[in-house]
N, C-alpha and C positions, 0 to 999 in steps of 0.2 A: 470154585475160583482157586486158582492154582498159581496165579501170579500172584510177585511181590508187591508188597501194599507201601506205598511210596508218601500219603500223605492222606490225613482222613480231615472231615471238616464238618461243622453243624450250623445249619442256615439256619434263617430266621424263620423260619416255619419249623423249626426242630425236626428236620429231615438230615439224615445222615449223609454225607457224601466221600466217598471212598476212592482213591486214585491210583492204579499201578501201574507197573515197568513194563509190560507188554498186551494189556488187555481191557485198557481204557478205563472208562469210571465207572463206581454202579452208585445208585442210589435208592436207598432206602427209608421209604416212607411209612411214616406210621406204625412201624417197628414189625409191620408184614410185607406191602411190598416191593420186592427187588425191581428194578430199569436198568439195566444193563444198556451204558451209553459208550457206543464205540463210531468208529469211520463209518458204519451203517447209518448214523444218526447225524453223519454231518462233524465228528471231531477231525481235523486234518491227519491225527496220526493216534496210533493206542500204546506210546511211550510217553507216560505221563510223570510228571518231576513233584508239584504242588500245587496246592488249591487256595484260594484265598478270595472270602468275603468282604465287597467293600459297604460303603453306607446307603446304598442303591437297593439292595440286594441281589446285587447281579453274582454270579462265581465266576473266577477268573482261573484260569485250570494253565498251567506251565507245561510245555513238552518237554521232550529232549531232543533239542537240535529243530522244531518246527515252529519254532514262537509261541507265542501268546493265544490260549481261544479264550471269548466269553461265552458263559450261557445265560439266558435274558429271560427274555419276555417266555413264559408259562402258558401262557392264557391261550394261543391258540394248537390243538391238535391236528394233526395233520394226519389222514388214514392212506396211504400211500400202499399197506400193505394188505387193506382188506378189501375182496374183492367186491367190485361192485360200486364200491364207495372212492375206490382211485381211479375209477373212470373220467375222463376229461370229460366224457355228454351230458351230465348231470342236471337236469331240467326242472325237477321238483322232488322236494322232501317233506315228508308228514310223519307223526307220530300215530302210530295206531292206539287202542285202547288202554292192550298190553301192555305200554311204553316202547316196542318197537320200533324199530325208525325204520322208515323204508322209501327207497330211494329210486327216482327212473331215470331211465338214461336213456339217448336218442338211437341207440344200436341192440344195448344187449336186455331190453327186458325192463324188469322190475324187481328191487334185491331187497329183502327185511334181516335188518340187523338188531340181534338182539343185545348188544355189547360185547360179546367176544367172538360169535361166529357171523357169515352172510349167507342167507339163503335164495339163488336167482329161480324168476319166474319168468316165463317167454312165453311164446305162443304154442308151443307144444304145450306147454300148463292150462292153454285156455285164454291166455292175455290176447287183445286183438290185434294188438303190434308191439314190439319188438321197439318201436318208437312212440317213446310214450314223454309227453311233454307238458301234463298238468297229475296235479292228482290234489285230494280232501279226502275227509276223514267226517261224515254225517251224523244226525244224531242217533241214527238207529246205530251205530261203529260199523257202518258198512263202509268199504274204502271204494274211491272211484278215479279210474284214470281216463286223462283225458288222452287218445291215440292220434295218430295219422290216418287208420281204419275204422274210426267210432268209437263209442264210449265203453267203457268194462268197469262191471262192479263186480267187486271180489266181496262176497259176504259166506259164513263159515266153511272157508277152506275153498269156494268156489268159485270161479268168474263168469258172466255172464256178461256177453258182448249188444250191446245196441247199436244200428247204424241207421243208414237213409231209410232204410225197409222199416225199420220201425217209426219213422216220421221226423228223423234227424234234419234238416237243411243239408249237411256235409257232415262226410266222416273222419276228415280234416280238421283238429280240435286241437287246439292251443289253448287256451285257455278253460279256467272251470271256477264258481262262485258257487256256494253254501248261504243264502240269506237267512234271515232271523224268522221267515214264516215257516224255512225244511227245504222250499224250492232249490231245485240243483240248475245254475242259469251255465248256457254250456256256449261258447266262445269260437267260431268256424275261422278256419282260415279261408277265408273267400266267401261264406255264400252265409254270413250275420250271424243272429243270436238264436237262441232257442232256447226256452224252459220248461224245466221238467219237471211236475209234479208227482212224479212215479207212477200216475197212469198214461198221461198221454203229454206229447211234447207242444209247444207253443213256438212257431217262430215266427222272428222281426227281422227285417231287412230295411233298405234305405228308403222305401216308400212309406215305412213307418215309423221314420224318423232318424235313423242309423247316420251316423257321418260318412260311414264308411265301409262293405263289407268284412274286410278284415279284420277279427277281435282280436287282439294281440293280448290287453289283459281286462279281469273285472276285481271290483270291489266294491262293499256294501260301508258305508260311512255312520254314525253313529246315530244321522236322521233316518236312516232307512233309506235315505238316496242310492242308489245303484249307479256307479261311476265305469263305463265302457269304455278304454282304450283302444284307439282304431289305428289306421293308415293315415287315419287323415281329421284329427284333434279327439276331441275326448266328448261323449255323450253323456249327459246325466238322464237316468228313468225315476221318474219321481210321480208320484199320483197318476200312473197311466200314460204319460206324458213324456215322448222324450224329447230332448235341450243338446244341441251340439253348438260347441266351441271348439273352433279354430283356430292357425293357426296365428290369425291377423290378431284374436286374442289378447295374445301378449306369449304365446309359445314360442321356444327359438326352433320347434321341427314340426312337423306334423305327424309323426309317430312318435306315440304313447305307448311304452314297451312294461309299466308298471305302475301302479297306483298306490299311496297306502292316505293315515291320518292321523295328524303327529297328537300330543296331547291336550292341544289347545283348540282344535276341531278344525285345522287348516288341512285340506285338501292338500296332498303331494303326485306330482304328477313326471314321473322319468322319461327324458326323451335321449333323442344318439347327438345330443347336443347341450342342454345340461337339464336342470332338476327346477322343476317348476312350484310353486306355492301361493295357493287358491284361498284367499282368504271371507270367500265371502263374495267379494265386490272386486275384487283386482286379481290381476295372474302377475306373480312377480318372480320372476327367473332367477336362482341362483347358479352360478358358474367355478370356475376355477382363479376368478377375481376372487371369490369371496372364500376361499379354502375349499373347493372343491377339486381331489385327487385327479378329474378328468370332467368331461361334460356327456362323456358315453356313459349312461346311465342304465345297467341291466336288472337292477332289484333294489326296490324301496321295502323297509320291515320298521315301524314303531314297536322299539319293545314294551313290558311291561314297566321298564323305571323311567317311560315317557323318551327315552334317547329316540332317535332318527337315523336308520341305519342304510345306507347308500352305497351301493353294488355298482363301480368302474371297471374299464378295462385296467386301469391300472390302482388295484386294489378296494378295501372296502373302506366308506369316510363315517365316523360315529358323529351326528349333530348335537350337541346339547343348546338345551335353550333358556333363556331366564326366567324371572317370574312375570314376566309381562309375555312370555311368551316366544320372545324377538332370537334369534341366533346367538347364544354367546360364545359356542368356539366349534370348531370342526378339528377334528381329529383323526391324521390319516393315518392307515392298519398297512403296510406294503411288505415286501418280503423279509426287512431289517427289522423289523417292529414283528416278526414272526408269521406275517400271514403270506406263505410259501406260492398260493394259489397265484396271487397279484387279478388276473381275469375272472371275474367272475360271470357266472352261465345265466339268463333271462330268469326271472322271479326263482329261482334256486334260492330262496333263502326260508327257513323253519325255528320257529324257537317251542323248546321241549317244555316237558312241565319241569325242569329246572334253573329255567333263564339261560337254559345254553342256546347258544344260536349254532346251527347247523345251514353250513354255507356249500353251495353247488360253484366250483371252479374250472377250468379249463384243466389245472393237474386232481381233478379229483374234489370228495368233500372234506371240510376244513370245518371243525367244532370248536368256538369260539365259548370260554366258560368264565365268565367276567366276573367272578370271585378272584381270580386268577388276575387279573388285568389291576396290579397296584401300581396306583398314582403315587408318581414321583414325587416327593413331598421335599425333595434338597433344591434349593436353590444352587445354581451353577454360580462358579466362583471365577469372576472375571478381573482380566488382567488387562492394563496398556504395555503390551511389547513392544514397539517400537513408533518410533516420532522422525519422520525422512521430510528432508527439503528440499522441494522440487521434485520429488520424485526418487530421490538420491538417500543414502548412509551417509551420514555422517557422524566426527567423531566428536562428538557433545563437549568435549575435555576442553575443545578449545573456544567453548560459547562459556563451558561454568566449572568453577573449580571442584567441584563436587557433583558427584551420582549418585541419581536414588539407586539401592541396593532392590535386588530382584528383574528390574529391567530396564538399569543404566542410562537413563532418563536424567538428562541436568537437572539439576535444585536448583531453584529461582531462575530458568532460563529469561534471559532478556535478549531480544532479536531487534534487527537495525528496523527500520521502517520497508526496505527492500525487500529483506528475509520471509515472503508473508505467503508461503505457497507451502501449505504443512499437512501432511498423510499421517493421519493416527492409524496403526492397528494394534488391535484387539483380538481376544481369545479368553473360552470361558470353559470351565472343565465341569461336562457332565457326562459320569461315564455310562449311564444309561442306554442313550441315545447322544450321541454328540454330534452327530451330524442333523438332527432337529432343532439345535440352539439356533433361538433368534435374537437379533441386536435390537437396540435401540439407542440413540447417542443424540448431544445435546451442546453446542458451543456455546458459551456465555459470554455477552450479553448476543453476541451474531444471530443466533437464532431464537424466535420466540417461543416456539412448541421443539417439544422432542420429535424425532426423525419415526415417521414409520417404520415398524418391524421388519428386517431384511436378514439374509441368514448369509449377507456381505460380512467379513470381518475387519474392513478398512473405511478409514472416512478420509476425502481429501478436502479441505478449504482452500483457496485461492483468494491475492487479492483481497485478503484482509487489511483491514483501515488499522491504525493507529489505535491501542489501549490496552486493557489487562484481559485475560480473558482464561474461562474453565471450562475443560472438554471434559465431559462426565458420559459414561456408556455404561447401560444396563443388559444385560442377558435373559432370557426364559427358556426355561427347560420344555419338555416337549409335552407334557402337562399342562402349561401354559403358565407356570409358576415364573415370575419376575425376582429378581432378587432386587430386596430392599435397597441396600444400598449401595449406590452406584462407586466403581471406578472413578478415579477424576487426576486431570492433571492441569496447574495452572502457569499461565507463562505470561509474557509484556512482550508488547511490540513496539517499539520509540518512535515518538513521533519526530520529523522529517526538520531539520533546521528553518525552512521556509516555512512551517506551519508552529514554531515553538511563537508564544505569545511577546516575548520579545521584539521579534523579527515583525511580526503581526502590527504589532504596536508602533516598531517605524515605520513601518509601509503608511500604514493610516495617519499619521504624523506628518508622515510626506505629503501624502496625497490633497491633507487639509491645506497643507502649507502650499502647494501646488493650487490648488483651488483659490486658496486667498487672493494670492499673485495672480491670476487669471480674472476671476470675479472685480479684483481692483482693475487690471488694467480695462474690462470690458464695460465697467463702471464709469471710468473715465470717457472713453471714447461715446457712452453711451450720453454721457452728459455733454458733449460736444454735437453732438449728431444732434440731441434735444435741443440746445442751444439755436441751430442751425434750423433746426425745423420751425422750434419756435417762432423766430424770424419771419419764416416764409410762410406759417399757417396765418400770422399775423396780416403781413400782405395780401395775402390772398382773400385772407373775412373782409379785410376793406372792401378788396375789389368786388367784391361778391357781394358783399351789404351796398355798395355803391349799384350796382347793377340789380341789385333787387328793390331796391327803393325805384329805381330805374323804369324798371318793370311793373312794379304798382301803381305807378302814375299812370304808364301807359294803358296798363288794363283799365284800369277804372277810368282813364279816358275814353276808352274803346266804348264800356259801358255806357257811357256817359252818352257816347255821342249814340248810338243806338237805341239808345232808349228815345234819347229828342228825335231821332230821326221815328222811330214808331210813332213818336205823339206829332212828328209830320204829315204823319200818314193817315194817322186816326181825324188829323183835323178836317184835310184835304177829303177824306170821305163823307166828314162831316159839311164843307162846303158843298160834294156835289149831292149831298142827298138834301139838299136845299133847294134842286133846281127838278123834284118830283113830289108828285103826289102821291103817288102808286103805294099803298099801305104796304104791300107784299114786299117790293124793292127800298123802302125804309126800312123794314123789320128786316132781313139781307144785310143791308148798311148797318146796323147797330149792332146783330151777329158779327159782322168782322173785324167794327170795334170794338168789343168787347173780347175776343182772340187776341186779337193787336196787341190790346190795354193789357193780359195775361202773361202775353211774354215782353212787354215793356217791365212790367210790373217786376220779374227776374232779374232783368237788368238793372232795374235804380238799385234793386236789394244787396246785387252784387258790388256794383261802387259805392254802397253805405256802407260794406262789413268789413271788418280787418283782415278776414277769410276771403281772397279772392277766389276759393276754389269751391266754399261751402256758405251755404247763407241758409239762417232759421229758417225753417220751412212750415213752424207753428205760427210768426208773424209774418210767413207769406202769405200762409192760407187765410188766415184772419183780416190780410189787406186787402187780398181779392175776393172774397167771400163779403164785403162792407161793401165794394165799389160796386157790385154788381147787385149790391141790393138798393143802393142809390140810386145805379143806372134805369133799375126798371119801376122804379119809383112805387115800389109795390105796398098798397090802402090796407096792411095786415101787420101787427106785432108779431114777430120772429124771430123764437130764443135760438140762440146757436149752440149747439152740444158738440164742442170741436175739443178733441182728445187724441194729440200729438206725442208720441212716443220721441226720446231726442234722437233727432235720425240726421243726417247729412249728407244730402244728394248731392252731385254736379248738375251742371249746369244740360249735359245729355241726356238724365234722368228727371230735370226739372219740367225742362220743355215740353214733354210728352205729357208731365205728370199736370202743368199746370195750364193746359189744352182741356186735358180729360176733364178737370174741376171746372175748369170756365162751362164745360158743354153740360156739366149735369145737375150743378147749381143751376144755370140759367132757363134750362127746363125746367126746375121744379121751381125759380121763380114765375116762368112764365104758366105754367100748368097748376102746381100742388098747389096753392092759396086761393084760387078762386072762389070766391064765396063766402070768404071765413075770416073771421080779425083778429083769430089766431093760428101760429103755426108751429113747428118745429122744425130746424134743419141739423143733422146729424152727420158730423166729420171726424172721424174715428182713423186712426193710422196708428200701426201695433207691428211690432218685431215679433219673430217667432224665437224661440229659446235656443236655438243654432245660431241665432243673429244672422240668418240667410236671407225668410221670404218676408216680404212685407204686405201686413194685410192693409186696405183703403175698404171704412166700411163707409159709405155715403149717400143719401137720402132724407126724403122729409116727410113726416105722415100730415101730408093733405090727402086733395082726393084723387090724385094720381093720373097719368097722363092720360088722353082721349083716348088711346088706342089700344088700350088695355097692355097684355104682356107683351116682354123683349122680345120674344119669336115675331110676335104680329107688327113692331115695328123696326122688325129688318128694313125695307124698302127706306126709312127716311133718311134725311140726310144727316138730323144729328145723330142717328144713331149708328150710320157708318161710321163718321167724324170718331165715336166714342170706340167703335170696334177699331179703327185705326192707331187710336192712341194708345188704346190696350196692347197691339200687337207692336206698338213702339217699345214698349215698357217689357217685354217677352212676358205679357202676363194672361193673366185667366180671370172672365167675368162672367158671374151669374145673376139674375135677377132675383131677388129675397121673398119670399109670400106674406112680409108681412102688413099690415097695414102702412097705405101710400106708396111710397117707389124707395127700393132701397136697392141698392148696387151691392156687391162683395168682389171685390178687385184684388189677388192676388201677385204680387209678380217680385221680380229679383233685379236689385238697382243696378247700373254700368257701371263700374270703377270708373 
């Protein structure tokens, strides 16, 4: 080193760093080796001024004359210069026994890197293509690639090629799987699976259950399940048996481009759309809602410390998870966070026996060494810079006689009631990463919860009401570190003269007084109007008690004279059946006096009751049910079981009803007692509990009419007479089996 040494410095790792005037920085680790960091490595210029450590442990390096650079993040290597491994085709990487890394790519072969040099292998070596897009590492430490031309295992120093000739399906191989019994299960592009047992192959296609020919990738999960990514959703092989899910599923694609299992035993599944998660019993999609870098999904890797590592086109996303298992942050790797690649290549991802991860990119491979990866442990230190109204500056001086100092902010601002449209910004200083700061902010009492995370650094309110209120905003660094305690700024908004409780108080004042005034004068007029009514409701009960007295005379006239006109009638028939012998045209005669006598019997009832509309129908029944045991003058004692519910017919539901009674008493007078100097007769009338039907139960146990049942005397004339009155009454009649003649008469009264 021959240049002048301009400023020296000791990070926290107690590594030297060294700065000069024309030949950039070196740095010295570990008191052996040198890194010569120049414009090769990305400095803008190799005129370096001074170095300086902040609390981060970032280096801050001074030019001359080209600004400011930082150097960061450590953690990821970037091989740009070895061959083989800055290949953009990089399709898989494996560790051989040696510790070798070796690496294939879709053009040039197959490269083993043993840490400082690369050694390519092709098909002049033996490889079967030049395109090689899987590879493992078995337990015998034989290596196997999967090609475009068939499979090649390289075992001491050797390759040996197998294709269709040897009982392949296809020599089109994407994928390859290592299970826990040795089987190597081999992935076709087009034409399904196959496995190999190292003596002969096994293949499965969609008649044996495949979703789909194309194997894009495989994985063995901790049950021993074998998980097949296809073209078209994902197959599980489990006890001989294989299971395809689709895309209806719950996947957002139907290519499965990689499979892994995170540590909690959930199934991960990559598609060109986002990252899927099998829990058992449900497929539940995680996307770029939930912090996922993109939803193109080229390699899923569960490391050993349980993290979830996720291969986008636009960079790599690390998952960690909680104790219950659940997602607690995703955290994105992209060019400014160090990982140069940003694209990364289909399952291209390897991690070494020293938890480095070795990552396959579009510029090449990328060794990620997460010893190296320190968490930012500073809380970002956040500021309120400015407070605009309307959208506008203004000049605070003339709302408060005094500024807060640092970002000229009124003390005790107090704004009109108008004044209510306020843009807070903010800004929080982390020099790690400062474009990963995220917000969160909180109006008091305006809002109830804090504002979701936004990496916005302004809040606008509008339209705020009247009262005191505190904007408090919190920051987190790209770690996910919140700082304790918030920013805050507190200010008053006045309330409006028409809403001050004075103003309030006369309104309501008025309004009572108003009402008074109102309520009297409608008070007044109302007792005049009353007054006035009074009067004329007065006249009117006369005239109406005058004409209702009017009207009861009449009716119960009316009654009156109908009834004597019946017992004119009854008599008149009684004279002419005086003027025959004929036993048949007597017994005629005394049937129609007793109808007669039935609905006379209605009419006295009615000009007796004070009810011209309703009259007992317990001492109607009972006064025609007497007269008709007189009239037949029948040689038998005859208790009466007559059980009247209090019911109130008119006079349109009487008539029918007191027809139907004359015709079926008068039968079982004339039929049921013969022979016998006792009897019973049974008159039962009962509501139903809707108070709609009413039942008539009626009959008497003698020895029941000549003719035996109601069917057999249809033909007679009482017992049309009785079907007639039933269908007056809109009712329903059955005859009872019990001993003597019993009726059940259903029906529903006329208003």
């Amino acid at each position: 080193m021959n240049a002048e040494i301009t400023d020296i410095l000791l990070d926290k790792e107690k590594n030297i760093w060294i700065s000069t005037n024309d030949a950039g920085a070196y740095l010295l680790k570990d008191n052996e080796t040198i890194t010569h960091i120049s414009k090769k490595n990305g400095l803008i210029t190799n005129s370096l001024l001074t170095l300086f450590l902040d609390k981060s442990g970032n280096i801050w390096i001074g030019t001359d004359g080209a600004g400011l650079v930082k150097y960061g993040n450590k953690a990821f290597t970037y091989y740009n210069k070895i061959p083989g491994l800055n290949s953009p085709g990089v399709f898989s990487i494996i560790q051989d026994k040696n510790k070798n890394v070796w690496v294939s790519t879709n053009d040039e072969g197959v490269f083993k890197y043993d840490g400082i040099n690369s050694t390519q292998y092709t098909t002049s070596n033996g490889l079967g293509s030049n395109n090689v897009r899987s590879s493992l590492l078995d337990k015998k430490g034989n290596l196997w690639f999967g090609t475009t031309q068939g499979l090649t295992r390289y075992k001491n120093g050797t390759f040996k090629n197998f294709t269709v000739k040897d009982g392949l399906p296809s020599n089109n191989i994407r994928s390859l799987l290592l299970d826990k019994d040795g089987n190597l299960w081999i992935g076709t592009y087009g034409k399904g699976l196959s496995k190999y047992n190292y003596s002969s192959f096994t293949n499965y296609t969609r008649k044996d259950g495949l979703s789909h020919a194309y194997i894009h990738s495989l994985f063995q999960d901790s049950k021993g399940n074998i998980w097949i990514g296809t073209g078209n959703g994902v197959t599980k092989y489990a006890d001989n048996i294989f299971t395809s899910y689709e895309k209806s599923k719950g996947f957002c694609n139907s290519y499965i481009g990689c499979i892994t299992e995170d540590k909690s035993g959930n199934i991960w599944f990559g598609t060109d759309r986002c990252a899927v998660k099998y829990d058992g019993l449900y497929f539940t999609p995680v996307t770029t809602a939930d912090g996922l870098s993109s939803g193109i999904i080229y390699l899923m890797h569960s490391d050993k410390k349980g993290n979830l590592w996720v291969g986008t086109n636009n960079g790599i996303d690390r998952i960690t998870f909680d104790s219950y298992g659940q997602i607690d942050r995703i955290k994105n790797y992209k060019s400014k966070q160090g990982f140069k690649g940003v694209e990364c290549n289909s399952r291209s991802i390897f991690e070494d026996d020293k938890n480095n991860l070795w990552i396959g990119t579009v510029k090449g491979v990328i060794k990620y060494n997460p010893t190296q990866d320190k968490t930012n442990v500073f809380e970002p230190n956040i500021h309120i810079n400015n407070l605009k109204l309307f959208f506008e500056n203004v000049d605070w001086l003339n709302y408060s006689k005094k500024l807060i100092k640092w970002n000229n902010l009124p003390s005790n601002l107090v704004l009109d009631y108008d004044e209510n449209h306020l843009t807070f910004e903010f800004s929080a200083i982390n020099l790690t990463f400062p474009e990963d700061v995220q917000y969160r902010f909180k109006l008091t009492p305006f809002d109830s919860e804090w504002y979701s995370s936004t990496e916005k650094n302004i809040a606008t309110y509008s339209n705020l009401p009247p009262g005191d209120y505190t904007f408090a905003v919190r920051a987190r660094n790209e770690d996910g570190l919140w700082n304790q305690e918030a920013a805050s700024y507190s200010f008053k908004i006045t309330t409006p003269w028409y809403k001050k409780w004075w103003f309030i108080l006369s309104i309501i004042i008025f309004v009572f007084y108003v009402i008074y005034k109102v309520s009297s004068f409608k008070e007044q007029q109302q007792r005049k109007i009353s007054k006035d009514l009074e009067e004329k409701v007065k006249e009117r009960t006369a005239l109406i008690e005058t004409q209702r007295d009017e009207k009861e005379v009449l009716l119960k006239e009316i009654h009156h004279r109908v009834k004597n006109n019946m017992q004119v009638i009854i008599s008149l028939i009684s004279i002419q059946s005086g003027y025959t012998k004929d036993e048949v045209a007597l017994e005629l005669f005394d049937e129609a006096k007793n109808r007669i006598r039935s609905m006379a019997l209605i009419h006295e009832k009615m000009y007796q009751t004070g009810d011209l509309a309703y009259i007992d129908i317990q001492d109607y029944i009972m006064a025609l049910t007497n007269d008709l045991i007189d009239t037949y003058a029948i040689n038998c004692d005859i208790f009466l079981d007559i059980k009247i519910d209090k019911v109130k017919f008119t006079i349109d539901t009487l008539i029918p009803l007191g027809l139907l009674l004359n015709e079926i008493i008068s039968n079982a007078l004339k039929y049921g007692f013969t022979g016998t100097d006792k009897g019973k007769m049974v008159i039962h009338l009962s509501l139903d509990d809707k108070k709609e039907i009413h039942t008539l139960l009626i009959g008497d146990n003698g020895t029941g009419m000549p003719k035996g049942t109601l069917e057999k005397e249809d033909g007679s004339l009482g017992m049309e007479l009785i079907k007639i009155f039933v269908t007056q009454l809109d009712g329903k009649i059955i005859r009872l089996k019990d001993k003597g003649t019993f009726y059940e008469i259903k029906f529903q009264p006329k208003n």
